[in-house]
C-alpha positions as CSV (number, residue, x, y, z in Angstrom):
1,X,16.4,4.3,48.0
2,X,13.6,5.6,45.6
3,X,10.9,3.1,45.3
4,X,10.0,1.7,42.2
5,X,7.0,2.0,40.3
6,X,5.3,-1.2,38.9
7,X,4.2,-0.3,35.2
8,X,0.8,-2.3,34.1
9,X,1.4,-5.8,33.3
10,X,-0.6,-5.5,29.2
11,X,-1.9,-7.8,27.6
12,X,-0.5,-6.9,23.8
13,X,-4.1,-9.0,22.2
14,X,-6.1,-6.4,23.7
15,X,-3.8,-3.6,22.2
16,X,-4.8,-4.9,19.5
17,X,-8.2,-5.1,20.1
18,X,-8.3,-1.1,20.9
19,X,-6.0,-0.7,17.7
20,X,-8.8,-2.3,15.5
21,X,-11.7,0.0,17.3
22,X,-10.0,2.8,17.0
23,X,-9.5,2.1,13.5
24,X,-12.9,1.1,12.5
25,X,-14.4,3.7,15.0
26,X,-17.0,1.1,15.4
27,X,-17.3,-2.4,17.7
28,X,-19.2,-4.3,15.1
29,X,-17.0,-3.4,12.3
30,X,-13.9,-4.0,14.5
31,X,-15.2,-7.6,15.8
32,X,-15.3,-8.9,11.8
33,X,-12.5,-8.1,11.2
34,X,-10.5,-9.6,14.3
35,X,-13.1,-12.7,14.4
36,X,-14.6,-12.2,17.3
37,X,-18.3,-11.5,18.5
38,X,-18.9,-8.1,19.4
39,X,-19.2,-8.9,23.2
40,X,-16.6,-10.7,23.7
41,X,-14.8,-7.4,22.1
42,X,-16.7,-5.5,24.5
43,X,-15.1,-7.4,27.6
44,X,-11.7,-7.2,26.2
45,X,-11.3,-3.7,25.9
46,X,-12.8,-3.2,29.5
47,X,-9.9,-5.5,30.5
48,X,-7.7,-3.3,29.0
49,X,-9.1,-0.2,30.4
50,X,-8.7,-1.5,33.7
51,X,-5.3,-2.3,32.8
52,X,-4.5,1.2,32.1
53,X,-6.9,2.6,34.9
54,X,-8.2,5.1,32.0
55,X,-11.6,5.0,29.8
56,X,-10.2,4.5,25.9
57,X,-13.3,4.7,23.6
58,X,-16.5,6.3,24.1
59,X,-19.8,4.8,22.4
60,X,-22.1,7.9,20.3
61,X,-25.0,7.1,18.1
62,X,-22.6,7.5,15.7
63,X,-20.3,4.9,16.2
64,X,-17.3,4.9,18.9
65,X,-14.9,7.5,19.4
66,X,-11.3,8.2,21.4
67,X,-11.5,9.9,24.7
68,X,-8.8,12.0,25.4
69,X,-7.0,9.2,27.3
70,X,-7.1,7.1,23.9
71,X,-6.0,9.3,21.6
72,X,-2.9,9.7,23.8
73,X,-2.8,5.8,24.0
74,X,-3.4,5.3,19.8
75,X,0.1,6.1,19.2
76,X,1.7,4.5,21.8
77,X,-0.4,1.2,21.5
78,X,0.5,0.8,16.9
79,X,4.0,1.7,18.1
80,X,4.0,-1.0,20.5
81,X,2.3,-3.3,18.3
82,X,5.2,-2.4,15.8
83,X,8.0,-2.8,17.7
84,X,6.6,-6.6,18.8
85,X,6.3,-7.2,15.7
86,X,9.8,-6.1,14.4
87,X,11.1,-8.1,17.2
88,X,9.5,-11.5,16.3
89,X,10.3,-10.9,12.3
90,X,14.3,-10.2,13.5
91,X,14.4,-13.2,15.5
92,X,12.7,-15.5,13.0
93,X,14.9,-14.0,10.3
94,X,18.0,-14.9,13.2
95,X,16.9,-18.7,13.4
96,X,15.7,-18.6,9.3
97,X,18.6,-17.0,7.7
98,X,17.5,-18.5,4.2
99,X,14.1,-17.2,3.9
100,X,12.5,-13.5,2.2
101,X,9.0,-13.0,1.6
102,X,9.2,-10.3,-1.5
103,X,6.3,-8.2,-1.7
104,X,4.1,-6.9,-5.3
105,X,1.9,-4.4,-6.1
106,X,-1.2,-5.0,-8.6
107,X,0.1,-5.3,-11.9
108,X,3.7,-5.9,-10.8
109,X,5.6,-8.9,-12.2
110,X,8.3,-10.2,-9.8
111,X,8.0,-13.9,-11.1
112,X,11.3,-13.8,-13.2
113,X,13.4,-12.5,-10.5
114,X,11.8,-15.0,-7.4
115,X,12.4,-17.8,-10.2
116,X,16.0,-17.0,-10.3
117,X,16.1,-16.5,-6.8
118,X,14.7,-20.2,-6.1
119,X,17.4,-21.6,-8.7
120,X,20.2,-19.6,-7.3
121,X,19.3,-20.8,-3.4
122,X,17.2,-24.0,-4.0
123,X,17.3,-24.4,0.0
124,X,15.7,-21.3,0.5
125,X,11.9,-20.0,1.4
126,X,11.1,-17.8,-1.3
127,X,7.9,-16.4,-0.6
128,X,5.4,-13.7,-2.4
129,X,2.8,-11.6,-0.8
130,X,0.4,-8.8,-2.8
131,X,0.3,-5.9,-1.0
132,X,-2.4,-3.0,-1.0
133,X,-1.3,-0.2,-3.2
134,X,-0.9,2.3,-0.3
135,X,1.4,-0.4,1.7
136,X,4.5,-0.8,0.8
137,X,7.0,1.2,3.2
138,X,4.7,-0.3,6.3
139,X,5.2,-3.8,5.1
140,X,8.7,-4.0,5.6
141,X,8.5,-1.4,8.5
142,X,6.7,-3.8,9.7
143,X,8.5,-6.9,8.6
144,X,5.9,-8.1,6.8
145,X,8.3,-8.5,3.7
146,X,11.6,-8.0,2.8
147,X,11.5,-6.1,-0.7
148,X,8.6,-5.0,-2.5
149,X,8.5,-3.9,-6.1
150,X,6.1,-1.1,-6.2
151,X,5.5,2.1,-7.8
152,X,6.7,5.4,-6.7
153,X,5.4,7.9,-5.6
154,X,5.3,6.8,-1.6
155,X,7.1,7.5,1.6
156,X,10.8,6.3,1.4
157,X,11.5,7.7,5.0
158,X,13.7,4.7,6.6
159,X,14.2,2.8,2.8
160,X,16.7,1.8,0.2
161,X,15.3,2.6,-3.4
162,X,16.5,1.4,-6.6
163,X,14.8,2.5,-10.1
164,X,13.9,-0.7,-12.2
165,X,12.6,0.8,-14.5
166,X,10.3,3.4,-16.1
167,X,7.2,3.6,-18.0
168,X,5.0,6.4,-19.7
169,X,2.1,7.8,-18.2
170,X,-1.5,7.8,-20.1
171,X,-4.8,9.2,-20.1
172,X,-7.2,6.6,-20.2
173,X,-11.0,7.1,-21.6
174,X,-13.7,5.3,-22.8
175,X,-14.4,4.7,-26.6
176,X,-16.8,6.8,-27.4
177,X,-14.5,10.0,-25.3
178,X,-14.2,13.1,-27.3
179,X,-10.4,12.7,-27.6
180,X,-10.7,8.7,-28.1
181,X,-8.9,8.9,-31.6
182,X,-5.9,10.8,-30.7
183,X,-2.6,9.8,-31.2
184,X,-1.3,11.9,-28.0
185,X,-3.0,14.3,-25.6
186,X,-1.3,17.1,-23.4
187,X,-2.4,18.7,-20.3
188,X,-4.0,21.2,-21.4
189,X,-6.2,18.8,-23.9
190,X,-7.7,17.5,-19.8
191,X,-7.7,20.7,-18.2
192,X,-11.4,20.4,-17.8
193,X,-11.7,16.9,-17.4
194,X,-12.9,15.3,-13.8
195,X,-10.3,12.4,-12.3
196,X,-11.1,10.1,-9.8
197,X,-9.9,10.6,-6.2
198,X,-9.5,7.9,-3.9
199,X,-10.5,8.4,0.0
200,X,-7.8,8.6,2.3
201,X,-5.1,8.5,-0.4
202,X,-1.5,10.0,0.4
203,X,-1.2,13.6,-0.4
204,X,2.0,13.3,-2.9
205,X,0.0,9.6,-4.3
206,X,-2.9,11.8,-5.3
207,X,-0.9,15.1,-6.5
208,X,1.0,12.9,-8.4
209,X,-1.5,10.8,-10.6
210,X,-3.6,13.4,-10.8
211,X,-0.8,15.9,-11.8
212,X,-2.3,18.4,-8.9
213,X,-1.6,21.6,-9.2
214,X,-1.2,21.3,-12.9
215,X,2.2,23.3,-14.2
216,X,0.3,27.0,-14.6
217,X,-0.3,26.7,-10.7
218,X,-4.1,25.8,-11.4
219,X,-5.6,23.0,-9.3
220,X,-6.6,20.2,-11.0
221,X,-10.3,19.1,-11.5
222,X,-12.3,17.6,-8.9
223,X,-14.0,14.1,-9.9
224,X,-15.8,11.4,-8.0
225,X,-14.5,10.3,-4.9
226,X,-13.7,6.4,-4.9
227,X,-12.8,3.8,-2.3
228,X,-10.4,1.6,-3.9
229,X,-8.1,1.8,-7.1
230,X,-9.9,-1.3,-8.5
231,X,-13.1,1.4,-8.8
232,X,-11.2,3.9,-10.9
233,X,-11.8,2.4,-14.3
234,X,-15.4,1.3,-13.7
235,X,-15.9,5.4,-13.6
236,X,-13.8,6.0,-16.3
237,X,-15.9,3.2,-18.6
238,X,-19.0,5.2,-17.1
239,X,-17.8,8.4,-18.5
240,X,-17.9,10.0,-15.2
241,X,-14.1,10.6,-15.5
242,X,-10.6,10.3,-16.9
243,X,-7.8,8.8,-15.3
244,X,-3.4,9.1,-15.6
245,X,-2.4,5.7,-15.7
246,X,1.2,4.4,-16.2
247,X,1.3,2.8,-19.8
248,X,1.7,-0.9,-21.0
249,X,-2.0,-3.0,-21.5
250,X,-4.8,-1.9,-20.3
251,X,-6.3,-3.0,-22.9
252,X,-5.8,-6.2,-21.9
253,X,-7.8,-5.8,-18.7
254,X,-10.5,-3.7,-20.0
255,X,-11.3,-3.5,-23.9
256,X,-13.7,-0.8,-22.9
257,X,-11.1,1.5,-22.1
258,X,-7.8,3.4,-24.6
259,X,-4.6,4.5,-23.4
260,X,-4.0,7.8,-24.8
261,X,-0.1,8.8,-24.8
262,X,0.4,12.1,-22.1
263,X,2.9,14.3,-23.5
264,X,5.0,16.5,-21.1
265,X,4.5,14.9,-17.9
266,X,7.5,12.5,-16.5
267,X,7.4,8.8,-16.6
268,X,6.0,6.7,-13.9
269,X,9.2,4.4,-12.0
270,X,8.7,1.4,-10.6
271,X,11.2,0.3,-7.8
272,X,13.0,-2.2,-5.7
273,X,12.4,-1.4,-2.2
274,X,14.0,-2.8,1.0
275,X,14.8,-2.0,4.3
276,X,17.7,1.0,4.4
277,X,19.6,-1.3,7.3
278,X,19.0,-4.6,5.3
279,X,21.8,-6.9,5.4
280,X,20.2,-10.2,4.5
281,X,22.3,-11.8,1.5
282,X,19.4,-13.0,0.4
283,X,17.4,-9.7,0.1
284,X,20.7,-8.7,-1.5
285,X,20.5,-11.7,-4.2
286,X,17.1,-10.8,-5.1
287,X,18.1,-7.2,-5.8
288,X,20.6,-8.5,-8.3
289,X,17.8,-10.8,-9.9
290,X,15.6,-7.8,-9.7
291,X,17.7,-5.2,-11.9
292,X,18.7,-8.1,-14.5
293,X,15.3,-9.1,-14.6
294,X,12.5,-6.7,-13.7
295,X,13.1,-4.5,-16.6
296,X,9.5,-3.7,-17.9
297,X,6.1,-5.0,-18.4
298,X,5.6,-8.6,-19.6
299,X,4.8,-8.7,-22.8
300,X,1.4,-9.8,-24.1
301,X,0.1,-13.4,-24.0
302,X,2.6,-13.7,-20.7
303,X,0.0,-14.1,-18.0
304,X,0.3,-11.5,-15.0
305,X,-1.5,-13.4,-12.8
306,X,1.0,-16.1,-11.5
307,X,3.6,-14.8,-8.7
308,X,6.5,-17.5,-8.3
């Protein structure tokens, strides 16, 4: 009879631990985040690299970095961490049939459609959670939600999509911008003009809103490299760029700023997003609430603020 072999007994808190590192590719960084000192880190991931019998991270005066044994184990360990976490969301949702948390993006209303849905099932947990503008598909991947109404473009790999509805992409400038008093601009009105880029941004995101490579095959301009999208119109008011925005008020976050109608370039969608094997009648119910109701932007003097 073949013996068997006894597989390491892991502790998934330190998996997450090494996750965090390896994100942050530094200790310190890594310990704020997780709320721990930077010692205590320290131990934990020596626990786990006794676990494993392999050396994970590697400290440089630069920061920390994968050894060939962790870059082999990165993978492994956010799959692991995912498919924990899968398994706990499946089995709440098991015990809690009557509960959907319904993820937004900034800017996003869902507040008609979760009213609806709260009058519709009155015993139900109808919950709301903003999401990062680069998270939707890994937030119900992950479980975190159970529909998110976000904007394409972004990975639909594993998703159910439905169009809610469409708006018209601008150029937005300052004031006192050259082409501040037109009534519509075209491509080749921009084809000089700078656009921010965001570090670390999808490839398709980035093509998309900054309509790269424009449709004579030319790339589009370079412009200053940002680390949020909360940055983009602080360098647009600075004149150090323009941006292609989707239409519909941003004037009423920033007077300092005019939305130029784009000619020629398709509109921006905005979507209803679940799970592609989601058979929760109640992610179903809001999808209904979602197409009668989500069907543009909320018109002025409607605050955008409030979320169910």
């Amino acid at each position: 009879m073949a013996e068997l072999t006894t597989a390491p007994d892991l502790d998934l808190r330190l998996v997450r631990y090494f996750a965090a590192v390896a994100e942050h590719r530094h200790f310190g960084r890594a310990a704020e985040a997780l709320h721990i000192t930077q010692p205590s880190l320290s131990r934990q991931i020596r626990r786990l690299e006794q676990q494993l019998g392999a050396q994970l991270l590697d400290r440089t005066p630069q920061g920390t970095r994968l050894t060939g044994a962790g870059e082999v184990f990165l993978p492994l360990a956010r799959s692991l961490l995912r498919s924990v976490a899968q398994a706990a969301a499946r089995t709440r949702a098991a015990a809690e049939p009557s509960r959907i948390t319904v993820g937004y993006l900034t800017h996003l209303i869902v507040t008609p459609a979760v009213r609806e849905l709260r009058r519709r099932h009155r015993e139900a947990d109808v919950q709301t959670l903003h999401l990062e503008w680069n998270d939707a598909r890994a937030a119900l991947l992950d479980h975190r939600v159970d529909a998110v109404v976000a904007r394409l473009p972004f990975s639909t790999d594993g998703l159910h999509i439905t169009v809610l509805y469409s708006e018209p992409r601008v150029l937005v400038v300052p004031h006192d911008h050259r082409l501040a008093g037109k009534e519509s601009v075209t491509l080749d009105d921009v084809a000089d003009e700078p656009l921010p880029q965001v570090r670390g941004s999808d490839q398709a995101w980035s093509a998309y809103w900054r309509i790269d490579p424009r449709p004579d095959g030319r790339p589009a301009p370079g412009g200053p490299f940002i680390e949020a999208m909360e940055d983009k119109f602080e360098v647009v008011a600075a004149g150090e760029a323009v941006a292609i925005s989707a239409g519909g008020g941003i004037n009423r976050l920033r007077p300092d700023l005019i939305e130029i109608p784009l000619e020629g370039v398709e509109p921006s969608h905005v979507v209803l997003a679940t799970r592609a094997d989601e058979r929760s009648r109640l992610v179903a119910d809001f999808g209904t609430c979602a197409r009668a109701l989500l069907t543009g932007p909320v018109p002025a003097g409607v605050p955008d603020s409030a979320q169910g």
